[in-house]
N, CA, C and O atoms as a Maestro MAE file, in Angstrom:
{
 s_m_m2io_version
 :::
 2.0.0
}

f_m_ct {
 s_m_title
 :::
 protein
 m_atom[328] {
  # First column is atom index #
  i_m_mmod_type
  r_m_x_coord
  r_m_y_coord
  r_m_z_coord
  i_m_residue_number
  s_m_chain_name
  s_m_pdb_residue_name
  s_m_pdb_atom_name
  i_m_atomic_number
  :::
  1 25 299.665 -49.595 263.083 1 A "UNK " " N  " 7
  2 3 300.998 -49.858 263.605 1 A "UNK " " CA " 6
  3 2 301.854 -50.577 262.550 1 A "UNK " " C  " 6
  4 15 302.958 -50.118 262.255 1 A "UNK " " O  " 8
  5 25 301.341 -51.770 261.933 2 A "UNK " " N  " 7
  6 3 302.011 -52.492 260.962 2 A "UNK " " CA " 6
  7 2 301.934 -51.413 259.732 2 A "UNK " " C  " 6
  8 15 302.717 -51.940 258.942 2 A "UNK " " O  " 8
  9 25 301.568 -50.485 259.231 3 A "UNK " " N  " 7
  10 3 302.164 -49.513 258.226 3 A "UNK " " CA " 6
  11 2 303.235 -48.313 258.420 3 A "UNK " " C  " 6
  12 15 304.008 -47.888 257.561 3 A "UNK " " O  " 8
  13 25 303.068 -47.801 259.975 4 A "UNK " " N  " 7
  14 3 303.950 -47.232 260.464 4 A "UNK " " CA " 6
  15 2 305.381 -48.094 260.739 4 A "UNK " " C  " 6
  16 15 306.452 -47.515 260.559 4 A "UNK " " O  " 8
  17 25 305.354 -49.351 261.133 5 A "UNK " " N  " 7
  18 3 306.750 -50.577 260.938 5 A "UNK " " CA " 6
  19 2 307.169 -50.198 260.068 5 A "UNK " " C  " 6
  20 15 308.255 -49.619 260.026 5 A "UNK " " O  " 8
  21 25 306.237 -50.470 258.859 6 A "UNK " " N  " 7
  22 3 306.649 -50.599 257.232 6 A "UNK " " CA " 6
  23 2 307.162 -49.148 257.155 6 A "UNK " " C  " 6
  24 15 308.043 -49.234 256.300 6 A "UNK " " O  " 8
  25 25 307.139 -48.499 257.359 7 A "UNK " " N  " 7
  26 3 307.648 -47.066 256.769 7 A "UNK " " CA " 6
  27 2 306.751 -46.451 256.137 7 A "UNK " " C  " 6
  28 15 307.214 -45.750 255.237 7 A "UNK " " O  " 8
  29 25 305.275 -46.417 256.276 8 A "UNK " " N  " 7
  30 3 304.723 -45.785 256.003 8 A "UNK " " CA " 6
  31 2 304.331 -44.767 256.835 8 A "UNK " " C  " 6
  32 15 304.442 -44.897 258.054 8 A "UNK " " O  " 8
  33 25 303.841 -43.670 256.285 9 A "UNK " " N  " 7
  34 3 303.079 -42.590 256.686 9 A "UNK " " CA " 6
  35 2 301.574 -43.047 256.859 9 A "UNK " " C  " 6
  36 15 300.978 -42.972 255.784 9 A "UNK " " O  " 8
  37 25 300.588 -43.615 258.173 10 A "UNK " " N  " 7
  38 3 299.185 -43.530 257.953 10 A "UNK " " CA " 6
  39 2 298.142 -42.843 257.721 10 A "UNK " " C  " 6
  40 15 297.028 -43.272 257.420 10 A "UNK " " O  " 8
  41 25 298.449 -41.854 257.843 11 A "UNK " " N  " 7
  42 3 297.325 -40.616 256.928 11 A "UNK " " CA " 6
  43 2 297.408 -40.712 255.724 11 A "UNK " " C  " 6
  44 15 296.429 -40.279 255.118 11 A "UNK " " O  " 8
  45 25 298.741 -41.389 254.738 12 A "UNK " " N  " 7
  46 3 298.624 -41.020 253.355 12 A "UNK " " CA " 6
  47 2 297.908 -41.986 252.999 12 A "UNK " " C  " 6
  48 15 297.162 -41.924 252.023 12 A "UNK " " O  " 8
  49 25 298.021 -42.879 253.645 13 A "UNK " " N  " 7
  50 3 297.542 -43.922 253.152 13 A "UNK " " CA " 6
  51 2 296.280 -44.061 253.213 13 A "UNK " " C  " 6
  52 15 295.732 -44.535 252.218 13 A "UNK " " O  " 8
  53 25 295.375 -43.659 254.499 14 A "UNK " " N  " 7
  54 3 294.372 -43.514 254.595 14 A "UNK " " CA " 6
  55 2 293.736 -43.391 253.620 14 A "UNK " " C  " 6
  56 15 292.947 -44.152 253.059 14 A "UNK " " O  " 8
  57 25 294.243 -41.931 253.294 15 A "UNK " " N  " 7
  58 3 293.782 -40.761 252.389 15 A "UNK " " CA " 6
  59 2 293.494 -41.484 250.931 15 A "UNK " " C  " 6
  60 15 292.744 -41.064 250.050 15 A "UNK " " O  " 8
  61 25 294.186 -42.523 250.920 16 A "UNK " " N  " 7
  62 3 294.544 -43.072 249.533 16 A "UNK " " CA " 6
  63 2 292.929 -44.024 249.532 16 A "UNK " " C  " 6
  64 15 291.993 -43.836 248.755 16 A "UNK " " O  " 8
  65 25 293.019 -45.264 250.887 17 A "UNK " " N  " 7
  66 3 292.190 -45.566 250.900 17 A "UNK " " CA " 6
  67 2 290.742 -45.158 250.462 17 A "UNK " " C  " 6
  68 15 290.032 -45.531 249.528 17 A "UNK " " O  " 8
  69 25 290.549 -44.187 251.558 18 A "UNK " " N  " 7
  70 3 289.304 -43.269 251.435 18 A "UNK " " CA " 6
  71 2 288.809 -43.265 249.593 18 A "UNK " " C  " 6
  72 15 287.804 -43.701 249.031 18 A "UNK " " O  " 8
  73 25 289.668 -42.774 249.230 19 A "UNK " " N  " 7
  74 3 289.449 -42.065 247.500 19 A "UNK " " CA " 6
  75 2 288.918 -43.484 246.875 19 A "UNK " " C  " 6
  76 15 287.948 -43.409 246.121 19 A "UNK " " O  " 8
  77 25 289.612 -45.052 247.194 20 A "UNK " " N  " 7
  78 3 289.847 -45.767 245.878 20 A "UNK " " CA " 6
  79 2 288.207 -46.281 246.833 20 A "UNK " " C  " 6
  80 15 287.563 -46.979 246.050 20 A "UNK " " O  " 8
  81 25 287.442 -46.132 248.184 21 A "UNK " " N  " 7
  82 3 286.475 -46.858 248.941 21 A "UNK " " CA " 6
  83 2 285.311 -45.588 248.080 21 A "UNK " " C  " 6
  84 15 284.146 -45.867 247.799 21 A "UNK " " O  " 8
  85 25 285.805 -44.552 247.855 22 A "UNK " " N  " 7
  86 3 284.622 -43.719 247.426 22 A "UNK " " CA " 6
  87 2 284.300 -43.520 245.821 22 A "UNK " " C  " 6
  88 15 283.300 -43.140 245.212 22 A "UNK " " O  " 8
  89 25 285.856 -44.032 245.350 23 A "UNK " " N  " 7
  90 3 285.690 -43.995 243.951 23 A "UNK " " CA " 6
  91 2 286.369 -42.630 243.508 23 A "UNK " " C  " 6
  92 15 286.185 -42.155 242.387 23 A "UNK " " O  " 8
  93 25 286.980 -42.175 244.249 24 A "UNK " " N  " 7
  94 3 287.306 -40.728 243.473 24 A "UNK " " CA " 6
  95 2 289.016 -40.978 242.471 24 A "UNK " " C  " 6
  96 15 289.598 -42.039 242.699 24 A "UNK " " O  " 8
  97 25 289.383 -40.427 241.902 25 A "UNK " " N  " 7
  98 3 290.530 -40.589 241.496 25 A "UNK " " CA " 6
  99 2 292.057 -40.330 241.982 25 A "UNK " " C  " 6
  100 15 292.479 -39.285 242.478 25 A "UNK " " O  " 8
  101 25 292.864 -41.638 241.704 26 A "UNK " " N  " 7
  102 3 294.164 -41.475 242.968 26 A "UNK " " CA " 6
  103 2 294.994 -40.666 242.252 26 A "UNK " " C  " 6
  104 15 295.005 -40.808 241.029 26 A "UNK " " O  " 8
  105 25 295.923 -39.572 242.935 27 A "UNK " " N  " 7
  106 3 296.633 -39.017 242.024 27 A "UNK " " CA " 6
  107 2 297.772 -38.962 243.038 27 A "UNK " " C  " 6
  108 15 298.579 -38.088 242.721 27 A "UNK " " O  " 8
  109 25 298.081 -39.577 244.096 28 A "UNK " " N  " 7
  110 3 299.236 -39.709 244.920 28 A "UNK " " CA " 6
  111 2 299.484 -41.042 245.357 28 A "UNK " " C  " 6
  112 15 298.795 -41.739 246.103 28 A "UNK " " O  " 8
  113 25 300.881 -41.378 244.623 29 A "UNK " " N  " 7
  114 3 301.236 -42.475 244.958 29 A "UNK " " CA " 6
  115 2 301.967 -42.578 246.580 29 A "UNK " " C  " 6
  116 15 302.643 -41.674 247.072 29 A "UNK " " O  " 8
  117 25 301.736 -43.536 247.068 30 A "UNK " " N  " 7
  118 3 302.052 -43.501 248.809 30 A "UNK " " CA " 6
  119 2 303.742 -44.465 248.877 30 A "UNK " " C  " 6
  120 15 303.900 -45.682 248.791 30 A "UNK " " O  " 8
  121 25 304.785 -43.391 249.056 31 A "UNK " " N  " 7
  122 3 305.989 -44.575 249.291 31 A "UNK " " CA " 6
  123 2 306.393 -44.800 250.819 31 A "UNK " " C  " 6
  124 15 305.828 -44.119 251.674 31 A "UNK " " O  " 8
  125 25 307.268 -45.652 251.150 32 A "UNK " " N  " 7
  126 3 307.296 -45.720 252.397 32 A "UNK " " CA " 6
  127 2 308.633 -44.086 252.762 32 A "UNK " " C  " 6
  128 15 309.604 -43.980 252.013 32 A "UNK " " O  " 8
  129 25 308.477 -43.298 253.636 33 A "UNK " " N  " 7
  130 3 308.540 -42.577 254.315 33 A "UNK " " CA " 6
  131 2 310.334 -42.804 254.620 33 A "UNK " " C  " 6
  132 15 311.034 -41.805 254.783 33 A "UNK " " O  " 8
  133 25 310.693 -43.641 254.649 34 A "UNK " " N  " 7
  134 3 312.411 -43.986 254.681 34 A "UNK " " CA " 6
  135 2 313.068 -44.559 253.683 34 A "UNK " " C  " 6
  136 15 314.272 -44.811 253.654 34 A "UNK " " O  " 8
  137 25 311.915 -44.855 252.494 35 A "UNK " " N  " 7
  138 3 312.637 -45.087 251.050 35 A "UNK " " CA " 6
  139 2 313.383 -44.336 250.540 35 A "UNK " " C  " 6
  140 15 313.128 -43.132 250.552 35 A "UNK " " O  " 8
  141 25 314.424 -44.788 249.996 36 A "UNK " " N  " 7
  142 3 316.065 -44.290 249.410 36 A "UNK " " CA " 6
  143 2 315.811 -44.484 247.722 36 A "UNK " " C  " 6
  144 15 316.667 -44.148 246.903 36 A "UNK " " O  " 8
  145 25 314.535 -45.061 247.356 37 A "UNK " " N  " 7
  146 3 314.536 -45.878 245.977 37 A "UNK " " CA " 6
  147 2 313.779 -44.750 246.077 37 A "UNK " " C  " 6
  148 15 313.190 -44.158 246.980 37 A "UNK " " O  " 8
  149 25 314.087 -44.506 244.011 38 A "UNK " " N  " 7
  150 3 313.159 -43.745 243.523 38 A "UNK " " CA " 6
  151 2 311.992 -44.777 242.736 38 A "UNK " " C  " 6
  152 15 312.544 -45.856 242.520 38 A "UNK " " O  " 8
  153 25 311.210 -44.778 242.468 39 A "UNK " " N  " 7
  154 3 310.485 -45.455 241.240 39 A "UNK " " CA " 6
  155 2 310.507 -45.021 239.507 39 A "UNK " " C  " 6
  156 15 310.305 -43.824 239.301 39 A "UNK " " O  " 8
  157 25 310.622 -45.467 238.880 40 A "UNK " " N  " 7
  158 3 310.112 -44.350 237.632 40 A "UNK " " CA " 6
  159 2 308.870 -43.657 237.597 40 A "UNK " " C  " 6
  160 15 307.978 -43.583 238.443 40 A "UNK " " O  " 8
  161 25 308.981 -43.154 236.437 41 A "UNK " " N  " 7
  162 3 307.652 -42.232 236.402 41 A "UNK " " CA " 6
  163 2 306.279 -43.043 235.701 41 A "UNK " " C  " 6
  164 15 306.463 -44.122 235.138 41 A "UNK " " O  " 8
  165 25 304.894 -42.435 235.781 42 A "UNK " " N  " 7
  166 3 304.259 -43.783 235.408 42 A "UNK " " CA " 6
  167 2 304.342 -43.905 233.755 42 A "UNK " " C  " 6
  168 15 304.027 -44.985 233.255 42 A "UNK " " O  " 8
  169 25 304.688 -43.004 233.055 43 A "UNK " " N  " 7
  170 3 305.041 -43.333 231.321 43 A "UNK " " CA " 6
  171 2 305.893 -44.380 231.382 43 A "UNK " " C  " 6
  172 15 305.794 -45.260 230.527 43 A "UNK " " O  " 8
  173 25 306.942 -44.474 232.468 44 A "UNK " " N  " 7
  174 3 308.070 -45.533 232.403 44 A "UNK " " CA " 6
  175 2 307.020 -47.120 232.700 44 A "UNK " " C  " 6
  176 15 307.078 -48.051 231.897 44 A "UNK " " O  " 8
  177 25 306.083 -47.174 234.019 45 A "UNK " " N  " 7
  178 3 305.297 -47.883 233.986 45 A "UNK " " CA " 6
  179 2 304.686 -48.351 233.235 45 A "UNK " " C  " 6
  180 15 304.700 -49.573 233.084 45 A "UNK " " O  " 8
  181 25 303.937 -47.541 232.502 46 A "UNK " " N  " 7
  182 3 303.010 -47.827 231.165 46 A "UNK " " CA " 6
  183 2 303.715 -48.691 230.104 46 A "UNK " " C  " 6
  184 15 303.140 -49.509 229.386 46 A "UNK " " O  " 8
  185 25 305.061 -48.404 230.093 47 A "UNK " " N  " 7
  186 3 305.634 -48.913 228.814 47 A "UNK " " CA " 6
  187 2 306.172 -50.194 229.580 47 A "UNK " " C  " 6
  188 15 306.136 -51.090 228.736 47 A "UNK " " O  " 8
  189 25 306.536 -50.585 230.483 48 A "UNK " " N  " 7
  190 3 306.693 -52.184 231.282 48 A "UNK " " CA " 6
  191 2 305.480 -52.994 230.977 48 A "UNK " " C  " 6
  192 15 305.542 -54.150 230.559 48 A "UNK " " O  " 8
  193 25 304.189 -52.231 231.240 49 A "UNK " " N  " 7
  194 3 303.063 -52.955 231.145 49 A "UNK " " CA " 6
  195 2 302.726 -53.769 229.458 49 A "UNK " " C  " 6
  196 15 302.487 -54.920 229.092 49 A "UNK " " O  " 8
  197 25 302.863 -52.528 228.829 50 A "UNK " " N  " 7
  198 3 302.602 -52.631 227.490 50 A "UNK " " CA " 6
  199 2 304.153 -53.384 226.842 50 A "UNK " " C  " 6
  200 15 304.019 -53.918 225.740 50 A "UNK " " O  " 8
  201 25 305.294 -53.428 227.352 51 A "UNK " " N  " 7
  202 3 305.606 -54.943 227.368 51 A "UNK " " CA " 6
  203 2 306.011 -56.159 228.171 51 A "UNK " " C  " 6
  204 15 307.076 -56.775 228.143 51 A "UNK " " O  " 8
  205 25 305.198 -56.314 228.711 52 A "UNK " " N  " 7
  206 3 304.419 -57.547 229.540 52 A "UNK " " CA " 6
  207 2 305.429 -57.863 230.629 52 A "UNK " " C  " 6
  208 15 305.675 -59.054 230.821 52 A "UNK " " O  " 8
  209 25 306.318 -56.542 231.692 53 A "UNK " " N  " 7
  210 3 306.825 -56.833 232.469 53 A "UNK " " CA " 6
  211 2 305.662 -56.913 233.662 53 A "UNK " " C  " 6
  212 15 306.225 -57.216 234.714 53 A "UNK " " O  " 8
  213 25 304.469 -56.771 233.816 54 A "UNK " " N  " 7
  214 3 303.829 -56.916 235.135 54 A "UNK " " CA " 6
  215 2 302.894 -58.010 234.717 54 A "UNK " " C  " 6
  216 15 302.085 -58.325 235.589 54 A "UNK " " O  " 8
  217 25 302.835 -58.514 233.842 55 A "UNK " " N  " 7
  218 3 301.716 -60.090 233.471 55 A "UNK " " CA " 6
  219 2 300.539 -59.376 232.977 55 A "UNK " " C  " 6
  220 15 300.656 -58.420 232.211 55 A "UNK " " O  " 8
  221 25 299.353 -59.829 233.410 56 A "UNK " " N  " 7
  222 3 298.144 -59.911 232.787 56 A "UNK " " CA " 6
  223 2 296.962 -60.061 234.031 56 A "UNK " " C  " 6
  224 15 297.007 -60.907 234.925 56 A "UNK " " O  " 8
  225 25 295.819 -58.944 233.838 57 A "UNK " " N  " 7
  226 3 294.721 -59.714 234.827 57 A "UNK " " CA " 6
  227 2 294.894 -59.372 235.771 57 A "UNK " " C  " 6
  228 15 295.069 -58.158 235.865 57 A "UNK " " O  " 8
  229 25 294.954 -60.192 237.022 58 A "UNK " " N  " 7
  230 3 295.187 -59.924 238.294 58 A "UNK " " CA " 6
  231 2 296.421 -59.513 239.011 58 A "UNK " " C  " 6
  232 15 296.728 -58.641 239.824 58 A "UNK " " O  " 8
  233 25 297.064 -60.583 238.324 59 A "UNK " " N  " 7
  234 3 298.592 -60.432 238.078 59 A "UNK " " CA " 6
  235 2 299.545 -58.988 238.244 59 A "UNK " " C  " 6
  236 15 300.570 -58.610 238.813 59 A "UNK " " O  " 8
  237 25 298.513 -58.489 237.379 60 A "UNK " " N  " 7
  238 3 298.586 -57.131 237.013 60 A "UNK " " CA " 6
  239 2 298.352 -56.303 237.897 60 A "UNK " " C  " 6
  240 15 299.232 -55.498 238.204 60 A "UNK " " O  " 8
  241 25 297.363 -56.294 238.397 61 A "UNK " " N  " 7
  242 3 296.828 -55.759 239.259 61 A "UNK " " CA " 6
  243 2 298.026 -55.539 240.587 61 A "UNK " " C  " 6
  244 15 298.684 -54.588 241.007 61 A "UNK " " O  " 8
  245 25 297.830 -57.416 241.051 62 A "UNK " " N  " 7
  246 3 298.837 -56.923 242.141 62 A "UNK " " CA " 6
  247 2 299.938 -56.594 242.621 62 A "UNK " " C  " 6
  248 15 300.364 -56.204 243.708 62 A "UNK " " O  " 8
  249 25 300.608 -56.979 240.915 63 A "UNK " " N  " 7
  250 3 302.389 -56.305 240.795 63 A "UNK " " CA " 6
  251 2 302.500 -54.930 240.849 63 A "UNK " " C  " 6
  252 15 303.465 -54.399 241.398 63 A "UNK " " O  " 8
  253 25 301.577 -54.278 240.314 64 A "UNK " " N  " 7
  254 3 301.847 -53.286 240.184 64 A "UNK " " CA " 6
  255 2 300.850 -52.458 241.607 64 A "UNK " " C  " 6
  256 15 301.089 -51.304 241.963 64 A "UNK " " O  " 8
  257 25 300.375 -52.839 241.886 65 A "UNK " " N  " 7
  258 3 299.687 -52.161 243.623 65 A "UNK " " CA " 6
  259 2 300.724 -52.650 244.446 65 A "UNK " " C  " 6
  260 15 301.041 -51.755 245.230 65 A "UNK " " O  " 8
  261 25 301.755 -54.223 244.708 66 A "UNK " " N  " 7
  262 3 302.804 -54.018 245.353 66 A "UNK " " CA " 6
  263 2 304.137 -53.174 245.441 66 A "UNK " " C  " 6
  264 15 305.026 -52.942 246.260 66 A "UNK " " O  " 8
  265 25 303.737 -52.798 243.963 67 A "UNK " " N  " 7
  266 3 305.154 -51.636 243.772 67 A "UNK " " CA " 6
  267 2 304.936 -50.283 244.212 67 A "UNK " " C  " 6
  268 15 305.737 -49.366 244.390 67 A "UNK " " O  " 8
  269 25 303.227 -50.370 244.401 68 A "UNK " " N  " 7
  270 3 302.964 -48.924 244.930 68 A "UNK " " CA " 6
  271 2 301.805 -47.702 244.053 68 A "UNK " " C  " 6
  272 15 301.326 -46.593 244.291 68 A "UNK " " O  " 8
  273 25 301.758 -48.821 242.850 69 A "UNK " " N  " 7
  274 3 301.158 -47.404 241.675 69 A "UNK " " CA " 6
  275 2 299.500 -48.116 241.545 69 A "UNK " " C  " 6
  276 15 299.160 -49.292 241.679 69 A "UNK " " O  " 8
  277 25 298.845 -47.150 241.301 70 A "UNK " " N  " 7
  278 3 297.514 -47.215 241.408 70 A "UNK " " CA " 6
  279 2 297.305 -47.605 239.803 70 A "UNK " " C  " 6
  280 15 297.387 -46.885 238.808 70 A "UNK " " O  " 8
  281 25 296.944 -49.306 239.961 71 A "UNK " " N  " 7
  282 3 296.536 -50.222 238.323 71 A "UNK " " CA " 6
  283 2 295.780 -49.140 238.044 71 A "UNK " " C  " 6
  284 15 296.538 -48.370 237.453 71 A "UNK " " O  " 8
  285 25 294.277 -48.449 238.174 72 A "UNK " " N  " 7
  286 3 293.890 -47.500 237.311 72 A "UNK " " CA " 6
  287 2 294.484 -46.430 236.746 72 A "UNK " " C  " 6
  288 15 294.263 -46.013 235.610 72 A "UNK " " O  " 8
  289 25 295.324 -45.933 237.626 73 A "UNK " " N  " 7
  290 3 295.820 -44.874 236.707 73 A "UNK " " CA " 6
  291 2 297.002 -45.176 236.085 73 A "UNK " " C  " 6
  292 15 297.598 -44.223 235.581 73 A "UNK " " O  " 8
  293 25 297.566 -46.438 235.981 74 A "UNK " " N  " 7
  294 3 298.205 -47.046 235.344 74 A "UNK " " CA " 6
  295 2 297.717 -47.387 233.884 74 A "UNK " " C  " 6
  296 15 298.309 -47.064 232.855 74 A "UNK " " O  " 8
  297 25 296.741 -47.973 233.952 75 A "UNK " " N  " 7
  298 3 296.107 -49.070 232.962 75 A "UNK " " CA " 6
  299 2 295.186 -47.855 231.936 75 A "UNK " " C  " 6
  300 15 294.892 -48.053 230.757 75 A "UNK " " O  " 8
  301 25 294.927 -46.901 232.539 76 A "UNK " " N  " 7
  302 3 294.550 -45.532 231.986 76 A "UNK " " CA " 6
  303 2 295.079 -44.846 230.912 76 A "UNK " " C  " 6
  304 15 294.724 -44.414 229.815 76 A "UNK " " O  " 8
  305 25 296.459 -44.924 231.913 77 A "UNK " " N  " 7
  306 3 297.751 -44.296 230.745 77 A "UNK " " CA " 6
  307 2 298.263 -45.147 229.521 77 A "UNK " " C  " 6
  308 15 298.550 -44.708 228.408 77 A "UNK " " O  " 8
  309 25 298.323 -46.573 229.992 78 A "UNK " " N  " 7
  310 3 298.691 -47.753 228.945 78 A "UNK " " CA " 6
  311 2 298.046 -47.376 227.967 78 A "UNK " " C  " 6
  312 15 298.592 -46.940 226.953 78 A "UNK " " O  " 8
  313 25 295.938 -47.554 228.212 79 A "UNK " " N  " 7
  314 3 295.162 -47.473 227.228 79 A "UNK " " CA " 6
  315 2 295.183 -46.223 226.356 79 A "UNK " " C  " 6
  316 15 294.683 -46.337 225.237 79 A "UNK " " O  " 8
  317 25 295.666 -45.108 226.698 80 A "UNK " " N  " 7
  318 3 296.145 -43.519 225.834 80 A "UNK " " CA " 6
  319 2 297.194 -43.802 224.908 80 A "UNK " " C  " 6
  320 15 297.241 -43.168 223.854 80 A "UNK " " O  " 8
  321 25 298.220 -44.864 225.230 81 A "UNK " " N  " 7
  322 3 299.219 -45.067 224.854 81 A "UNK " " CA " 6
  323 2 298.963 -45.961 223.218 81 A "UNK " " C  " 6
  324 15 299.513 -45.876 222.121 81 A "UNK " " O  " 8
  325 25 297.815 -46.824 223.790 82 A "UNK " " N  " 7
  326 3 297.864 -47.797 222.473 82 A "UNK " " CA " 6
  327 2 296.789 -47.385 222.391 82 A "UNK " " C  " 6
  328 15 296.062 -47.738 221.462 82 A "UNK " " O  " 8
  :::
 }
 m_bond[327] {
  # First column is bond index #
  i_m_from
  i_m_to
  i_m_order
  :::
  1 1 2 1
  2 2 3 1
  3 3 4 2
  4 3 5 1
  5 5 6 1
  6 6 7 1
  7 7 8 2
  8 7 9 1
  9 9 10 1
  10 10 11 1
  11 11 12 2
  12 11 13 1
  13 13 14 1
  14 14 15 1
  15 15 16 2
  16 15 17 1
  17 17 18 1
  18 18 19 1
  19 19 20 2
  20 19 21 1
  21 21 22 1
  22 22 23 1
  23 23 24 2
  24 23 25 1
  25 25 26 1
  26 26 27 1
  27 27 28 2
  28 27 29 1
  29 29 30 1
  30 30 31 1
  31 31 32 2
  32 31 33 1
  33 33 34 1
  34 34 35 1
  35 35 36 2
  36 35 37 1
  37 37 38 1
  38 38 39 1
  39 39 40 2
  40 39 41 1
  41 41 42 1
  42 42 43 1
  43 43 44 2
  44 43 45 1
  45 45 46 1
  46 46 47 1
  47 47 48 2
  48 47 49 1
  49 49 50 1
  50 50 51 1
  51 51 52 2
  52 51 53 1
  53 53 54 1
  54 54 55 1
  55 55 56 2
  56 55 57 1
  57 57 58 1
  58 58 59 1
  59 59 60 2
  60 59 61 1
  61 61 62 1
  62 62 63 1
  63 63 64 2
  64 63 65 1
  65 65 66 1
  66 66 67 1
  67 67 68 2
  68 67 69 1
  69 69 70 1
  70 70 71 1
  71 71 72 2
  72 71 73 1
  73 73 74 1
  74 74 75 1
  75 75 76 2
  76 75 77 1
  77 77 78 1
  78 78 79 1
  79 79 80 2
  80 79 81 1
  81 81 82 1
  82 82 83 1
  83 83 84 2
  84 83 85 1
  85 85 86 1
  86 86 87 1
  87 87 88 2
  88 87 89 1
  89 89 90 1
  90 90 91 1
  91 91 92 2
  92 91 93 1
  93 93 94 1
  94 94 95 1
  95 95 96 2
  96 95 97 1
  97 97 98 1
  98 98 99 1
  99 99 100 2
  100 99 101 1
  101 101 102 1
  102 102 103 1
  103 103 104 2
  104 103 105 1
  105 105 106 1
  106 106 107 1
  107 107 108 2
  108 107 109 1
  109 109 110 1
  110 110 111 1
  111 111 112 2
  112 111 113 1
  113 113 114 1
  114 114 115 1
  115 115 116 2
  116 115 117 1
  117 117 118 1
  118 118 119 1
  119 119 120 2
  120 119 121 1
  121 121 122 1
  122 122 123 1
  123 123 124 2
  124 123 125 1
  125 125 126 1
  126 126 127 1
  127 127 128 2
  128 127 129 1
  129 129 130 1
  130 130 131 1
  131 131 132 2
  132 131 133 1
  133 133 134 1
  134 134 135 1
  135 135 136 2
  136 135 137 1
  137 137 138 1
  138 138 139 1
  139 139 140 2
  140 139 141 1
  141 141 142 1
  142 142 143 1
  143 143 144 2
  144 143 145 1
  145 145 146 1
  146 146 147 1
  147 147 148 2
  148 147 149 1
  149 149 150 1
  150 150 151 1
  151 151 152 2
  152 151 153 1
  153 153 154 1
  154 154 155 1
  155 155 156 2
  156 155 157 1
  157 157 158 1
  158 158 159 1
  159 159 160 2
  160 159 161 1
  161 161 162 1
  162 162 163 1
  163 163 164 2
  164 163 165 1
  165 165 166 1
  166 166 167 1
  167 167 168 2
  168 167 169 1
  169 169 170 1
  170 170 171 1
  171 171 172 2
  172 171 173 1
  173 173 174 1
  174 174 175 1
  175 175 176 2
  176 175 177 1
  177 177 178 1
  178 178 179 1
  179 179 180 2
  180 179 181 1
  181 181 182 1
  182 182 183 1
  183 183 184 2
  184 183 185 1
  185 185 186 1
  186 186 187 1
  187 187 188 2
  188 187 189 1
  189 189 190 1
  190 190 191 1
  191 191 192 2
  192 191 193 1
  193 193 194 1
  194 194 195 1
  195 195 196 2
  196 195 197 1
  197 197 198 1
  198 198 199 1
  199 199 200 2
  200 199 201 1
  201 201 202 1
  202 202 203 1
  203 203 204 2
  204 203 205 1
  205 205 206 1
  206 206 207 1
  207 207 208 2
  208 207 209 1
  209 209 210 1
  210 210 211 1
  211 211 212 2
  212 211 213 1
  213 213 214 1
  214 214 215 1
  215 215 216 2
  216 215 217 1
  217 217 218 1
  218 218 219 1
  219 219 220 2
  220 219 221 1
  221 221 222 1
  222 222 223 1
  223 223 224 2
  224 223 225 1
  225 225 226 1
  226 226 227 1
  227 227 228 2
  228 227 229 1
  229 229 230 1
  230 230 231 1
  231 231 232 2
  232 231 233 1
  233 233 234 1
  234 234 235 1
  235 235 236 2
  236 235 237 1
  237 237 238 1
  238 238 239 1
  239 239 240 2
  240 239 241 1
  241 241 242 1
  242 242 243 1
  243 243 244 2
  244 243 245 1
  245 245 246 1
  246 246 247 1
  247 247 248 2
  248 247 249 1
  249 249 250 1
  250 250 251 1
  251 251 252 2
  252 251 253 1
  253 253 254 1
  254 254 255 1
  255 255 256 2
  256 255 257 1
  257 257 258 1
  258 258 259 1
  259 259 260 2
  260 259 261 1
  261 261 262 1
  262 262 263 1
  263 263 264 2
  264 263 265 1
  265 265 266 1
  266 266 267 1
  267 267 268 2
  268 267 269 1
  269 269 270 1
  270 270 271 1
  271 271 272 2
  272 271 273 1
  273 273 274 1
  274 274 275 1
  275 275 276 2
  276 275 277 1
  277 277 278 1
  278 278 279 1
  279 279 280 2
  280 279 281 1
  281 281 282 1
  282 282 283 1
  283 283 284 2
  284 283 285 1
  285 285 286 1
  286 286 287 1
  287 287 288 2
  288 287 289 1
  289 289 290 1
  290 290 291 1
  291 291 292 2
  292 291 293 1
  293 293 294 1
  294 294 295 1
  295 295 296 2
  296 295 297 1
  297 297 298 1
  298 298 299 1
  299 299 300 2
  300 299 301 1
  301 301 302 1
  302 302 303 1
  303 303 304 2
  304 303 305 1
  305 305 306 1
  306 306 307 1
  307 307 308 2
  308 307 309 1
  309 309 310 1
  310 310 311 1
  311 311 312 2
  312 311 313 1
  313 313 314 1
  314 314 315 1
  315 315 316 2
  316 315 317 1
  317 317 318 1
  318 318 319 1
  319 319 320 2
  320 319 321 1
  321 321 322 1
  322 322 323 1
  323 323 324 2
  324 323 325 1
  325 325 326 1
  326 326 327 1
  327 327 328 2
  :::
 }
}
C-alpha cells in the first residue's frame, strides 16, 4: 500500500526485489508511475559519481538507490569508465 501511495507500481518493484534477493542482474530502473521528472541516463550517473556528486561508501550506495538507480549497475559502469 505504502508503494502504491508513493506512486509506485508494485509488481515492478517486486520484480526488482526478487532479482537483487536472488542475485540476478537489474536492468530496470523502477520510477514512480506519476513522475513528470526525467532522470539522466546512467553514463550521466557514472560521471556524477566519478565526480564525487553522490559521496563515497555507503553514502553512495544510498544516494544513489534513493534516486532510484541500481549502485551495481552504476558502480559497474563508473569502473569501465576509469
Amino acid at each position: 500500500a505504502k508503494l502504491t501511495e508513493a506512486g509506485y507500481n508494485y509488481r515492478e518493484v517486486q520484480s526488482v526485489v526478487n532479482k537483487i534477493l536472488t542475485g540476478k542482474p537489474i536492468t530496470t530502473k523502477v520510477e514512480p508511475v506519476n513522475s513528470t521528472v526525467s532522470n539522466p541516463d546512467l553514463t550521466q550517473i557514472a560521471r556524477d559519481v566519478i565526480n564525487g556528486k553522490y559521496g563515497v561508501g555507503s553514502e553512495r550506495r544510498y544516494l544513489l538507490e534513493k534516486a532510484g538507480y541500481s549502485y551495481t549497475e552504476v558502480q559497474a559502469l563508473v569502473n569501465r569508465m576509469l
